[in-house]
C-alpha positions as CSV (number, residue, x, y, z in Angstrom):
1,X,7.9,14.2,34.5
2,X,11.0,12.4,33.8
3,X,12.8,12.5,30.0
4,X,11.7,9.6,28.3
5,X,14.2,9.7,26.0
6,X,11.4,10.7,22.9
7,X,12.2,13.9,21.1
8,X,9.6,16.8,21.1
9,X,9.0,17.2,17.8
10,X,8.7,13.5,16.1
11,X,10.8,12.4,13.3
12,X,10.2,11.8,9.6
13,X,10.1,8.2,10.3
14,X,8.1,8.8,13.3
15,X,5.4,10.5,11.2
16,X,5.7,8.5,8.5
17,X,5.3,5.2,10.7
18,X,2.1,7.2,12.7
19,X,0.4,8.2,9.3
20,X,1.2,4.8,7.6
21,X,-0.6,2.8,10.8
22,X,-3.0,5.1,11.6
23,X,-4.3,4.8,8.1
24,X,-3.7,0.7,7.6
25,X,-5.9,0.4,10.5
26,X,-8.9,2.6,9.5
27,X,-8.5,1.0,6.0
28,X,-8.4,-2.6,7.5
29,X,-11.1,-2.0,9.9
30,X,-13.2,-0.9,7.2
31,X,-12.4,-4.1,4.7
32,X,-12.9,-6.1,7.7
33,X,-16.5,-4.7,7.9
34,X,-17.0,-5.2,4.3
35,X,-15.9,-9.3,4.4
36,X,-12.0,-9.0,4.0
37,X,-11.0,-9.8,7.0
38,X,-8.9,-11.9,6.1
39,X,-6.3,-9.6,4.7
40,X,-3.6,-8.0,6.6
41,X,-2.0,-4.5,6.2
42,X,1.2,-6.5,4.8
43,X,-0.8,-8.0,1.9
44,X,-0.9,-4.3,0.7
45,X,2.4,-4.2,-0.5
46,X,0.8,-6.7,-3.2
47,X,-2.7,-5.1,-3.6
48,X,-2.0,-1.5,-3.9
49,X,0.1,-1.5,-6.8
50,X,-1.9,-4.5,-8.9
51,X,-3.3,-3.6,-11.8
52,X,-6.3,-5.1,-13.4
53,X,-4.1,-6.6,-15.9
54,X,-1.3,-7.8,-13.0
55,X,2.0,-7.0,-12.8
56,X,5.2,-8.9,-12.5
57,X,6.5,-9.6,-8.8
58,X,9.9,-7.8,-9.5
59,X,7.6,-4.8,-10.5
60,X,5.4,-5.3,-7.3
61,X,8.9,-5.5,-5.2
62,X,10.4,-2.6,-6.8
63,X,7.1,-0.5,-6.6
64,X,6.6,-1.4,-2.8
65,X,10.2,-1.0,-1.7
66,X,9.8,-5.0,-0.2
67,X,12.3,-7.7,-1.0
68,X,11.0,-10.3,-3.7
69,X,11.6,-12.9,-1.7
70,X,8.7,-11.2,0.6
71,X,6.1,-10.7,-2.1
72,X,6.8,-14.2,-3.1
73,X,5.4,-14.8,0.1
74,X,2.4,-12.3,0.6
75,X,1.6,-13.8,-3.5
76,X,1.4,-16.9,-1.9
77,X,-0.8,-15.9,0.5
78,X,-2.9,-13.8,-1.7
79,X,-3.2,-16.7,-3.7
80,X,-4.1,-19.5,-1.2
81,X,-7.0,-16.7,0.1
82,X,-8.1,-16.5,-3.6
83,X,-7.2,-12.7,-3.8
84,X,-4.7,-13.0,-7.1
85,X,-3.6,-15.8,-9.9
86,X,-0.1,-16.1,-11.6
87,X,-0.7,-16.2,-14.9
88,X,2.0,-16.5,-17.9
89,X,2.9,-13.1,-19.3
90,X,2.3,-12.7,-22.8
91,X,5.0,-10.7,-23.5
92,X,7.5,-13.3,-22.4
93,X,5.8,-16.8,-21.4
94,X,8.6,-17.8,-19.1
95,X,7.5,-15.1,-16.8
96,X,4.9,-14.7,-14.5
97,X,2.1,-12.3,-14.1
98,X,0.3,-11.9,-10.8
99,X,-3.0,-11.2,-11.4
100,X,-6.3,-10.0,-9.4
101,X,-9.7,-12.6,-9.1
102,X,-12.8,-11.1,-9.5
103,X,-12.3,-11.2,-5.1
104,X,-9.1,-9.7,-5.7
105,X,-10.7,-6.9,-7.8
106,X,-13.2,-6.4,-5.6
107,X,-10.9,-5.8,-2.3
108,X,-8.6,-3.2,-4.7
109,X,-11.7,-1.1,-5.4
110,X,-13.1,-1.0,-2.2
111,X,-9.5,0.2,-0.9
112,X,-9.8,2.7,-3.1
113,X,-13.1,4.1,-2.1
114,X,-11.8,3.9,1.5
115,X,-9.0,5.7,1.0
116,X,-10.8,8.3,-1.4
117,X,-12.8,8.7,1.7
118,X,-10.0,9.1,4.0
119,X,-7.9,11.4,1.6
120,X,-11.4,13.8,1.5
121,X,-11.9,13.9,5.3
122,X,-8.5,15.7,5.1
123,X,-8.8,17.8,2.3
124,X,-11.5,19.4,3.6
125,X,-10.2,19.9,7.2
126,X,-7.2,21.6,5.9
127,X,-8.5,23.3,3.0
128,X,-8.0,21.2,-0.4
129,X,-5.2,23.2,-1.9
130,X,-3.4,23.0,1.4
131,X,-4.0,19.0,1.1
132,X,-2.9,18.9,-2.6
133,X,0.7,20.7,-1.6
134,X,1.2,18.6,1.5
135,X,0.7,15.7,-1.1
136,X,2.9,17.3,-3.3
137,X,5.5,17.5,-1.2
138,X,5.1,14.6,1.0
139,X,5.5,12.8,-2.5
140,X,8.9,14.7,-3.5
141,X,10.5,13.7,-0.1
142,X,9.1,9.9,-0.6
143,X,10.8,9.5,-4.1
144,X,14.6,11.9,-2.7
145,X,14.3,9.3,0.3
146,X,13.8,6.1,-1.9
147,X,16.0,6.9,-4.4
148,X,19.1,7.9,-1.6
149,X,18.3,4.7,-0.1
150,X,18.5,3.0,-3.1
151,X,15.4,1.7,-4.1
């Protein structure tokens, strides 16, 4: 078979990408079945950090490692599909919180019983404590990576 040009043993970002779409679309799939089809795996950048009390869209680009200028947009859409509201934030009313709708709400707790469901499949397949560690450490090289890049 000729070289490709792909190594053997795949990169970080290799199985970071693979883990990252291989779980967007079983989560996706799932919402889908559950009447959020309309949401793509971008608009998570947005929904997996919200709060039920909202959060600020600097906080929501800084948590998600995305430009504002992109969660601007995904708010937007969020918004026009009736997932999240900007409301004024209290502690400083020239701000803007973006906030979950009861749909909103509804979509983040689903995600989370999907990916509670996904995260268990794993855990017991390699053993919980063997799940916990890989966590662990796939967690500690997440934060070393963002922080050397910046973010």
């Amino acid at each position: 078979m000729p070289d490709s040009g792909m190594p053997a043993r795949p990169d970080l970002g290799m199985l970071a990408g693979r883990l990252l779409f291989a779980v967007q679309r079983e989560l996706f799939t799932a919402l889908a079945a559950e009447g959020f089809g309309d949401l793509s795996p971008r608009h998570g950048a947005v929904l997996a950090y919200l709060g039920p009390d909202g959060a600020r869209a600097t906080e929501l680009s800084r948590l998600s490692g995305r430009r504002k200028q992109v969660i601007g947009a995904m708010v937007d859409e969020l918004e026009t599909l009736g997932y999240v509201e900007r409301r004024p934030d209290p502690a400083d009313r020239r701000a803007k919180l973006v906030c979950p709708t009861e749909r909103g709400q509804a979509v983040i707790g689903a995600s989370a019983r999907i990916l509670a469901g996904i995260e268990d499949r794993h855990a017991r397949r390699l053993g919980r404590s063997e799940y916990e560690e890989f966590k662990r450490v796939l967690a500690e090289v997440t934060d070393e990576q963002r922080h050397f890049a910046g973010q």
